[in-house]
MARFI-485099 format. One record per residue: x, y, z of N, C-alpha, C, CB in turn. Coordinates in steps of 0.1 Angstrom, whole numbers, plus 2048, in hexadecimal, padded with zeros to 3 digits. Last residue first. Glycine has a CB too. Example, Ala and Ser with C-alpha at 12.3 -4.5 7.8 and 13.67 -1.06 7.14 Angstrom:
8807EA8478897F584788180084F88D7FA839
8847C784E87B7D384E8847DF84E8717D385A
This chain:
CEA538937CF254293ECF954B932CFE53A947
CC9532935CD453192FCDE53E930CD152C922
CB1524943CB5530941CC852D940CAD53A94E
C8D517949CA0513944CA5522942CA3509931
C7450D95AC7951194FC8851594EC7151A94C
C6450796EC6E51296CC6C519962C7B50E969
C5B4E9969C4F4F8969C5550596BC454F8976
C734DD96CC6D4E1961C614E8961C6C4D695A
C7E4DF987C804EA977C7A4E896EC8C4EB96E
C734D099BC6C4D7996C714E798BC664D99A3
C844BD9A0C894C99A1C824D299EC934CB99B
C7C49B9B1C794A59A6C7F4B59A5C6A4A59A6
C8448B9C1C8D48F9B8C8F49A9AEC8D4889B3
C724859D3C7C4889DAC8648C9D2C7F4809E2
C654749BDC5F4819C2C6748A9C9C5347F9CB
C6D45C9BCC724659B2C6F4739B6C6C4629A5
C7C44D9DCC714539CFC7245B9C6C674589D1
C9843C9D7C924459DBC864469D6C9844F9DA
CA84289C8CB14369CACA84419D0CB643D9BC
CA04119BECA84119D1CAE41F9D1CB94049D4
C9140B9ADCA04049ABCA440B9BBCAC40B999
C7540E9B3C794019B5C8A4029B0C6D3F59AB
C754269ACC714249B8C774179B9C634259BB
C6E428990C7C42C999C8042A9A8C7E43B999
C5641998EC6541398CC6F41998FC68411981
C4842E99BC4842599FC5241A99CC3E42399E
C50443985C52446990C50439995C4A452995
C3F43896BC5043896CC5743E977C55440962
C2443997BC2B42C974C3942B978C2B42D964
C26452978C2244B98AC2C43F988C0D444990
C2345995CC30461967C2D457973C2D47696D
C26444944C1D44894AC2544C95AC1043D949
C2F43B92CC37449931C2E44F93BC39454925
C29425922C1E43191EC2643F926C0B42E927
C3841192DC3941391EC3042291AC31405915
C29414944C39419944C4041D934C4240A94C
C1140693DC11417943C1F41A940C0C41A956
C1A3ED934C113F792AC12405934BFD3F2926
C243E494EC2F3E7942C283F093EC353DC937
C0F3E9968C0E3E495DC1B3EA956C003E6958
C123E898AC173F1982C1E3E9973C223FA98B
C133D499FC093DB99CC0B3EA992C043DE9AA
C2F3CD9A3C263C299CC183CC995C203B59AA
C4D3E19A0C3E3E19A7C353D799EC353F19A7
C6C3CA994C5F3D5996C543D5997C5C3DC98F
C8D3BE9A1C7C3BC9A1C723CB9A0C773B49B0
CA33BE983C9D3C598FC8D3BE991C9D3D698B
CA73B6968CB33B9972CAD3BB982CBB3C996D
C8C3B295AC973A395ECA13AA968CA339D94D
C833C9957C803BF962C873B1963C733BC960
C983D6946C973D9955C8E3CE95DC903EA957
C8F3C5930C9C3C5937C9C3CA944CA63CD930
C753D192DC763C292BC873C1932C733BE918
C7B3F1929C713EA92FC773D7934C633ED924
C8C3EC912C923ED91DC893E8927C973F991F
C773DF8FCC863DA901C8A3DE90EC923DF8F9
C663F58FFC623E98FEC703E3902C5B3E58F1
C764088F3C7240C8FBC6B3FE903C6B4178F8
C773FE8D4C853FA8E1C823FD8EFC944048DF
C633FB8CCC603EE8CFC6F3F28D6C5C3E18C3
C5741F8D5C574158D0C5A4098D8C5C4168C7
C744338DEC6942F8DAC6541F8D3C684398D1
C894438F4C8943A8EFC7F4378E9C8D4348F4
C8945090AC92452903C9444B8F8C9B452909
C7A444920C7645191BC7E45290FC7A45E924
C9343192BC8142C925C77437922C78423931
CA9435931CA7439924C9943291FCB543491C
CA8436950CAA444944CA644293ACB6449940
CA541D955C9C425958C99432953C9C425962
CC241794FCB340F945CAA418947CAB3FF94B
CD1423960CD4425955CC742394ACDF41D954
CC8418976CC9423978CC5428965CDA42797F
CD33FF972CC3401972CBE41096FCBC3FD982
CE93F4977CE840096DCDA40196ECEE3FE95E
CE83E1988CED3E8990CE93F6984CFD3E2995
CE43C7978CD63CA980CDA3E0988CD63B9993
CF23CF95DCF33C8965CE43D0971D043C8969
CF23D4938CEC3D7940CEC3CB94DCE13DB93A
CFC3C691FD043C9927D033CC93AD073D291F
CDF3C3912CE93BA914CF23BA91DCF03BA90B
CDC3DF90ECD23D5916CD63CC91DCC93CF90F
CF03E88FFCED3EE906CE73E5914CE73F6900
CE93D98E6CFA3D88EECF13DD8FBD0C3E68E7
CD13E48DFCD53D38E2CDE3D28EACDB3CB8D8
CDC3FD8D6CD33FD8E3CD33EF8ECCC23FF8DF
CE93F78C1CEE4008C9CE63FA8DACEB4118C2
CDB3F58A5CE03E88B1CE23EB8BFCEF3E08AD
CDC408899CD240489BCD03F68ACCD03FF88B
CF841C8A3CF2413899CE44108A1CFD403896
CF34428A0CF94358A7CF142B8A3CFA4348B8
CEF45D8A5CEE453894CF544789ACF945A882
D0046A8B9CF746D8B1CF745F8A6CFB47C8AA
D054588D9D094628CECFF4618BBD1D45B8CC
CFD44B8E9CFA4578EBCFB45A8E0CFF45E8F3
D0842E8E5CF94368E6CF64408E3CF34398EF
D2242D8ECD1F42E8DCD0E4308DAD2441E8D4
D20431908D25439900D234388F4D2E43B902
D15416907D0C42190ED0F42E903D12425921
D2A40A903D1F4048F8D16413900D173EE8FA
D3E40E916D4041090CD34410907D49409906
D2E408933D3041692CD36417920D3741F933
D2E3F292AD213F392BD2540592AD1A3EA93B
D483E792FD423E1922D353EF924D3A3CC922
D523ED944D583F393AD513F1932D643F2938
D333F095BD433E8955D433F194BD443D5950
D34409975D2D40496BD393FA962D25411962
D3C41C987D46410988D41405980D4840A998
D2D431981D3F433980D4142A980D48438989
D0C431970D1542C97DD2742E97AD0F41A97F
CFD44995ED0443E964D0E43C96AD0743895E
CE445B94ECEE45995ACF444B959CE745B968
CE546892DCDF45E936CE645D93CCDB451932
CE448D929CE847D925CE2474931CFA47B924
CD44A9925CDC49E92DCD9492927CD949C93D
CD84BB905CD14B9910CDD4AD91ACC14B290C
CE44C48EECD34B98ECCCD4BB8F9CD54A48E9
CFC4CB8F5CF24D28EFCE74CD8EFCF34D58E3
CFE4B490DD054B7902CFB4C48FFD064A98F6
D0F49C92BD064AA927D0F4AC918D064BB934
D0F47F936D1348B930D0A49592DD19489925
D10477961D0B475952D12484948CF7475953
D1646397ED1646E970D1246D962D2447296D
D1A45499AD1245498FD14462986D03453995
D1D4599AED2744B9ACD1F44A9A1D2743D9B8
D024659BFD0B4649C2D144529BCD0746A9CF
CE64689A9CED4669B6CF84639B5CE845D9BE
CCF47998CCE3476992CE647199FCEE487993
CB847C97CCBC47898ACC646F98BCB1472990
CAE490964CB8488965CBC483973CC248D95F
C92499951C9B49A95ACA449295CC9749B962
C8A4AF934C8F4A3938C944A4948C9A49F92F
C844C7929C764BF928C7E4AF92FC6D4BD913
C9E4CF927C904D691FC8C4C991DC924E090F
CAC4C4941CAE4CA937C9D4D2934CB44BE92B
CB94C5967CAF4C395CCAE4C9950CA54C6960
CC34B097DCC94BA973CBC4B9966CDB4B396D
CCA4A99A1CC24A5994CC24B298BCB24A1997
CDB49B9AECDD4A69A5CD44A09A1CE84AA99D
CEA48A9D5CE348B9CACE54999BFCD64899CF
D054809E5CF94849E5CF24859DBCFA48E9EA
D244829D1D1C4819E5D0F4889E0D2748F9F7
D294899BBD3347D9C1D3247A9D0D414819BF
D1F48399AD1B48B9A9D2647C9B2D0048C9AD
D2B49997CD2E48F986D2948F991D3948F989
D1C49D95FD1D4A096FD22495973D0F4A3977
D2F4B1944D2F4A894CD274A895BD3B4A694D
D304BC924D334BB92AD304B1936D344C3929
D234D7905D2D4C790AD314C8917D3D4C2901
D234F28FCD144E8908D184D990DD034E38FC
D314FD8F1D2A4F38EAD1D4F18F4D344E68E7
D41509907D3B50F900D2F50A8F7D435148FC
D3D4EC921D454F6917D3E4FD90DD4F4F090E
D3E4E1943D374E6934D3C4F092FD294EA934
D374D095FD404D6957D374D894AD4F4CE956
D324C8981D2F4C8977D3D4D696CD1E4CA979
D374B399FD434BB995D3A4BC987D564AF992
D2A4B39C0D294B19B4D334BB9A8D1A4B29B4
D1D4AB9E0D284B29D6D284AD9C9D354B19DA
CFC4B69ECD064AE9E6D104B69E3D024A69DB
CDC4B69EDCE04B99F5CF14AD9F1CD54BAA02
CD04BD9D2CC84B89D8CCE4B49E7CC34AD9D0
CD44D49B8CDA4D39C0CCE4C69CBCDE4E39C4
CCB4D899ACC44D69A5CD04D09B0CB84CD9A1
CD54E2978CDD4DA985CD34DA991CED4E398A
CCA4E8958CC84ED968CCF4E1973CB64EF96C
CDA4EB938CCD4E6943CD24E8952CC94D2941
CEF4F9923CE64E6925CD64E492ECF44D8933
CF9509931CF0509927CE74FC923CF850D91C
CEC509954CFA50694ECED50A93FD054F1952
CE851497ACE9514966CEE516961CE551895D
CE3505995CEE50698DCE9507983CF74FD98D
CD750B9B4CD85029A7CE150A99ECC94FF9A0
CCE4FF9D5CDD5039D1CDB5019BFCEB4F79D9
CB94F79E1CBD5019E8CCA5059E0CBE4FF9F7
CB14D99E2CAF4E59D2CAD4F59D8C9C4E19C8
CB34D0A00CB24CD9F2CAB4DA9E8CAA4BE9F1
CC44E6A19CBC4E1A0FCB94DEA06CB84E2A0D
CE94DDA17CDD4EBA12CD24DEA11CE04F79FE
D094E3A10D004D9A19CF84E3A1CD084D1A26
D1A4D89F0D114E29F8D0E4DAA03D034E79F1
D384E09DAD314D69E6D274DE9F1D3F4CE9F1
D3E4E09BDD364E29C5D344D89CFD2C4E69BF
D534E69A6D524DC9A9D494E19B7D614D59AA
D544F0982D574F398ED4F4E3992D52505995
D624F895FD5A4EA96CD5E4F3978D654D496E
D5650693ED5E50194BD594F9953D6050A952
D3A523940D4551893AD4A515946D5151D930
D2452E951D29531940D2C52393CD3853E93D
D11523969D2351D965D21521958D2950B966
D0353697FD01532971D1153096CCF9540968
CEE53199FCF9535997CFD530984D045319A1
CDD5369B8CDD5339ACCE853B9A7CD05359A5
CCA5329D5CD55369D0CD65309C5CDF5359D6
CA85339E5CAF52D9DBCBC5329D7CA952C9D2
C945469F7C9A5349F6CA452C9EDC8F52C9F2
C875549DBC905519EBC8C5469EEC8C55B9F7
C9A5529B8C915539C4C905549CDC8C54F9C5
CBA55E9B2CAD5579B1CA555B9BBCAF5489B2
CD056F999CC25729A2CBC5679A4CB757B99D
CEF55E994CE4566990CD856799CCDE561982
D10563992D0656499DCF8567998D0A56F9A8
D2455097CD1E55C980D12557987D1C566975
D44545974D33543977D32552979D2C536986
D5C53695CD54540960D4853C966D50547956
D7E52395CD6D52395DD6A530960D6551996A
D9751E958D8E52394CD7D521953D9251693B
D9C50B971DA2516965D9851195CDB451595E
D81503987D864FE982D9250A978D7B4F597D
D7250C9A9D7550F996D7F50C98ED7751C991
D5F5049C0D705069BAD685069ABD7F4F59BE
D4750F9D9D4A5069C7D575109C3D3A5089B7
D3B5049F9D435109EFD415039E3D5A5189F4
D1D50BA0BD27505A08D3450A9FDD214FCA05
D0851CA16D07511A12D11508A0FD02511A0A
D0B536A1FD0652EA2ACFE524A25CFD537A33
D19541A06D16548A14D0A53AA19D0E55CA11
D2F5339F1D205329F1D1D535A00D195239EC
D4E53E9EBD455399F5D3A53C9F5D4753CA00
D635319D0D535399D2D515369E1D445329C7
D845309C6D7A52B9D1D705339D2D8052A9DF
D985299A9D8F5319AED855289B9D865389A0
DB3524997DA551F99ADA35299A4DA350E9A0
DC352B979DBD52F986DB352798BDB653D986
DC953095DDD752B967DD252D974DE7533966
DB853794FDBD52994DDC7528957DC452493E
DA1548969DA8544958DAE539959DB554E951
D81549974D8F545978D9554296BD91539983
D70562980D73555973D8055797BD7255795F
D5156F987D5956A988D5E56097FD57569991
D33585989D3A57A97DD4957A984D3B581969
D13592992D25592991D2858198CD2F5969A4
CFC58E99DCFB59398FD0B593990CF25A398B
D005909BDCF558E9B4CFA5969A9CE85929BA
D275949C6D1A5989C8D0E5919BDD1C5A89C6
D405869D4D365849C8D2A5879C9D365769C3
D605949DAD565929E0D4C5909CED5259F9ED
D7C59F9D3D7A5909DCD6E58D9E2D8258F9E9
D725BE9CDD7E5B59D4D7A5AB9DED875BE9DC
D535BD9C0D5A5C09C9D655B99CCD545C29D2
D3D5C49A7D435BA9ABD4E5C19B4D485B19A1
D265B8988D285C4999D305BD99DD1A5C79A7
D3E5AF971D2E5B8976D325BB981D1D5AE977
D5459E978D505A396ED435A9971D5159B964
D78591981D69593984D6359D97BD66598993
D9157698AD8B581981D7E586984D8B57C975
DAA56A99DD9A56F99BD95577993D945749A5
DC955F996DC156799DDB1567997DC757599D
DD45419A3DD754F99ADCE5559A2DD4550989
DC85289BADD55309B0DD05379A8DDF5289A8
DB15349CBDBA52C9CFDC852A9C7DB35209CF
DA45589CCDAD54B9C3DB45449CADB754E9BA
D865579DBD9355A9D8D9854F9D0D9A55D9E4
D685699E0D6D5619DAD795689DAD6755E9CF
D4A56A9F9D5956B9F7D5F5609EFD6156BA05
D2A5779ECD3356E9F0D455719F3D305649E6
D135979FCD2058F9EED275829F6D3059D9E9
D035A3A0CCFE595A03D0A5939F8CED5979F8
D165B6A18D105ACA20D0859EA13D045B6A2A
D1B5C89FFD255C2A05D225B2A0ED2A5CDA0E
CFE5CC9FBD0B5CD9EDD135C09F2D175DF9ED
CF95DCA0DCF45D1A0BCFC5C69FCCE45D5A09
D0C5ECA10D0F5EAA16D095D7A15D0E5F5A1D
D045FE9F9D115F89F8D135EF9FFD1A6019FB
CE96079FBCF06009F0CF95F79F3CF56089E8
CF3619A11CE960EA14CEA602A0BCDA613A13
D0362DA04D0C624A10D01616A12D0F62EA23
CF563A9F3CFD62F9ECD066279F6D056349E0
CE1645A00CDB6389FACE96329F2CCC63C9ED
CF4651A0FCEB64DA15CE663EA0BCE1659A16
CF86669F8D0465CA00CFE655A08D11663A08
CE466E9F3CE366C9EACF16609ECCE26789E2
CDD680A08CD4675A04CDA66E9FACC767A9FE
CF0693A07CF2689A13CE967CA10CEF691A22
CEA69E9EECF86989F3CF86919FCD0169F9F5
CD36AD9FACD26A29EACDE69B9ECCD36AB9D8
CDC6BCA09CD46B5A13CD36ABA06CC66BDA1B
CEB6CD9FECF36C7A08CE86B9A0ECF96D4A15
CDC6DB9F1CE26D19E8CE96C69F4CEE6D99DC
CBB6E09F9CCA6E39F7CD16DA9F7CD06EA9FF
CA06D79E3CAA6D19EDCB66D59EECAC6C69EB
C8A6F39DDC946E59D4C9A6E79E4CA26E89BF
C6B6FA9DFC776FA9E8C806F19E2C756F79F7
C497019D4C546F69CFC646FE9D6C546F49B9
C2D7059E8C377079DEC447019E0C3B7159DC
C136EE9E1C1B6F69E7C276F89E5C1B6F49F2
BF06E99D1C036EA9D2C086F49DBC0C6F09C2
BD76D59D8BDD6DD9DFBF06E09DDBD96D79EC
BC56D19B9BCE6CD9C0BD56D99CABD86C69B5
BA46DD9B8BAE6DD9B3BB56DB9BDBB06E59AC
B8A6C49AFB8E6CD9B7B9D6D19B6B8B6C89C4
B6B6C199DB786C399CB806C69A6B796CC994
B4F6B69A3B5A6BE9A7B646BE9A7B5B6C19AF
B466969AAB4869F99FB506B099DB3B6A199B
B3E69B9C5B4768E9C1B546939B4B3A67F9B8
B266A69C5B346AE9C9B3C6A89C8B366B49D4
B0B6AD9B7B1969F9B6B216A79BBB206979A7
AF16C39C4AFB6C29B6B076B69BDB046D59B0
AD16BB9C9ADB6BC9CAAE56B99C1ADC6B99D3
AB46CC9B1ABD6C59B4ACB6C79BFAC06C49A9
A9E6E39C1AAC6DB9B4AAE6D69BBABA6E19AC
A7F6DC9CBA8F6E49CEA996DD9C2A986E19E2
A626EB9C1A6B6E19C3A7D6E89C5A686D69B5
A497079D6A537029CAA5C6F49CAA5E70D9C9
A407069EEA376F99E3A416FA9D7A236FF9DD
A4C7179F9A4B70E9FEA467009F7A45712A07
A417339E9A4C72C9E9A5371F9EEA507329EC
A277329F4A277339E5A3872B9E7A257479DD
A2A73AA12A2172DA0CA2772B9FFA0F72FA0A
A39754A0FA3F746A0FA3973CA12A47745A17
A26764A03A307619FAA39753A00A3A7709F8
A13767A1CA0F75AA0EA1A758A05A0175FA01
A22772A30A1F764A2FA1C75DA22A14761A37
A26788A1FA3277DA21A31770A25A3B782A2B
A0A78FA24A1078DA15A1E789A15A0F79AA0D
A09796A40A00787A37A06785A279EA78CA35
A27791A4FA1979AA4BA1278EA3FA1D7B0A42
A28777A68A2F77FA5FA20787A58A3A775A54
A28772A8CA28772A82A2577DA73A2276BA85
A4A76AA9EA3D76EA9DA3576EA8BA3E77DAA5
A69760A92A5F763AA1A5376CA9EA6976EAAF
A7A765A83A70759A81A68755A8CA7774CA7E
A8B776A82A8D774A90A84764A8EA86783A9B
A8378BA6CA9378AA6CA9577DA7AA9C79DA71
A6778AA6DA6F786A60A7C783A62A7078FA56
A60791A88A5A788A80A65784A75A4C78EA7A
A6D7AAA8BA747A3A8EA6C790A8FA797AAA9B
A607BBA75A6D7B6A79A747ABA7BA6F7B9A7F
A447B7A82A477B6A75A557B1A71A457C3A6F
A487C6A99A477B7A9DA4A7B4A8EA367B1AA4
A517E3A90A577D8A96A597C6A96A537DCA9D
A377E3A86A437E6A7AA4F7E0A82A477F9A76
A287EAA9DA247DEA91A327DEA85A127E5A88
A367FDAA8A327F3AADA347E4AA5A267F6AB0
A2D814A99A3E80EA9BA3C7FEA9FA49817AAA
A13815A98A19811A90A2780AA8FA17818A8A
A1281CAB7A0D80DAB2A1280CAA39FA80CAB2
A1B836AB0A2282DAB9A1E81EAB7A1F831AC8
């Protein structure tokens, strides 16, 4: 009976950790207690395998309704960001994405030789098209509408924040600065700005050009031409015009200077980039006879093309600061329609 006893407590010593154990389980678990334990193992490291669940294809009715779904959302934005274009005479042509009488992002419109054409720029203003013009709607940034004249003339009138409206042509970039204005260009790259309210500043590869209103200039493959005044004398846009043109006499520029009235300043102040050397020196020296300029702004800096310099003399013919002009394309960069 005492043996059961002792075979008991034994028991429930080992299975219960209540009382104590026979002396040779005690020492086996002294002995074991002094062993070291392994390591814990990275469970980071464990692979674990992906939970799949099984694959149900989409009855078809429910792929069809998705699938009219994303092309009514499409559509609809499609419809809501397109302009309305119609033909004032003939008819409208259109080309990429494009909807009855409407001009979506990335669509082309033209008007042939026997059409002009009305764009409405959505909550800026419209541009007529001239026969034979093409544009198209390209992507800009936000804040900004942009369009690209292939060929041809249209005629734009915006009322937008400044450089909220621009225009690419192959020549160089139009900056809208809040105006109406008639540019044109032909496959060559030949052609014209006219600004006839408000301001354009139009920028080539590495040039700008500041147009106000009663003022135009040419455009060629090379880039923009020197602006000038509409009501400039007949002498002064002839001899101008024999400027531009390639291989023009040596003398050419003289006429030019000569002719020059206080009112073409415009004109002088263009071509002192455009020019090197002892003629760059000439005009310099002519613009201060026509006009008064900043005393504190040495010729040597203006001769040096030094930017505050040739900003501070634009300052002085009365058309603004230049800063209020800048179109910031040329950190753009150009893109040819």
């Amino acid at each position: 009976m005492r043996e059961d006893d002792d075979v008991k407590r034994e028991e429930e010593a080992l299975w219960t950790a209540r009382g104590e154990l026979p002396a040779d389980l005690a020492k086996l678990e002294a002995e074991l207690a002094n062993l070291p334990l392994p390591p814990q193992p990275d469970w980071s490291r464990v692979a674990r395998e992906p939970v799949r669940l099984p694959y149900r294809p989409m009855p078809l009715v429910w792929a069809a309704a998705a699938a009219m779904l994303v092309v009514a959302l499409g559509g609809e934005w499609l419809v809501r960001d397109a302009w309305r274009v119609e033909a004032i005479e003939g008819r409208v042509r259109q080309r990429g994405p494009a909807l009855p009488g409407r001009l979506p992002a990335g669509g082309e419109c033209e008007a042939d030789a026997g059409s002009r054409v009305r764009v409405q720029v959505a909550g800026l203003g419209q541009v007529e098209l001239e026969p034979g013009t093409v544009l198209r709607r390209v992507p800009a940034p936000r804040g900004e509408t942009r369009l690209a004249l292939v060929q041809g003339t249209l005629h734009a009138r915006i009322v937008a924040p400044p450089r909220a409206f621009v225009v690419e042509t192959r020549v160089g970039v139009a900056t809208d600065l809040g105006c109406a204005y008639t540019l044109s260009v032909d496959r060559e790259g030949a052609g014209s700005l006219h600004v006839t309210q408000g301001r354009v500043a139009f920028t080539d590869h590495g040039r700008e050009a500041f147009v106000p209103a009663g003022v135009w200039c040419p455009l060629t493959h090379e880039g923009v031409g020197v602006p000038r005044r509409d009501y400039a004398s007949e002498q002064f846009l002839a001899v101008l015009e024999a400027f531009d043109q390639p291989g023009c006499a040596a003398d050419t520029l003289d006429s030019v200077l000569a002719a020059a009235e206080a009112s073409d300043a415009i004109s002088l102040w263009h071509l002192l980039p455009r020019v090197m050397g002892g003629n760059r020196a000439k005009v310099a020296t002519r613009l201060a006879q026509l006009i008064e300029l900043p005393a504190d702004v040495s010729v040597e800096r203006v001769l040096a093309l030094e930017p505050a310099a040739l900003d501070a003399w634009w300052g002085a013919i009365g058309l603004g600061e230049a800063g209020e002009w800048r179109s910031g394309m040329l950190k753009k960069g150009l893109k040819a329609p």
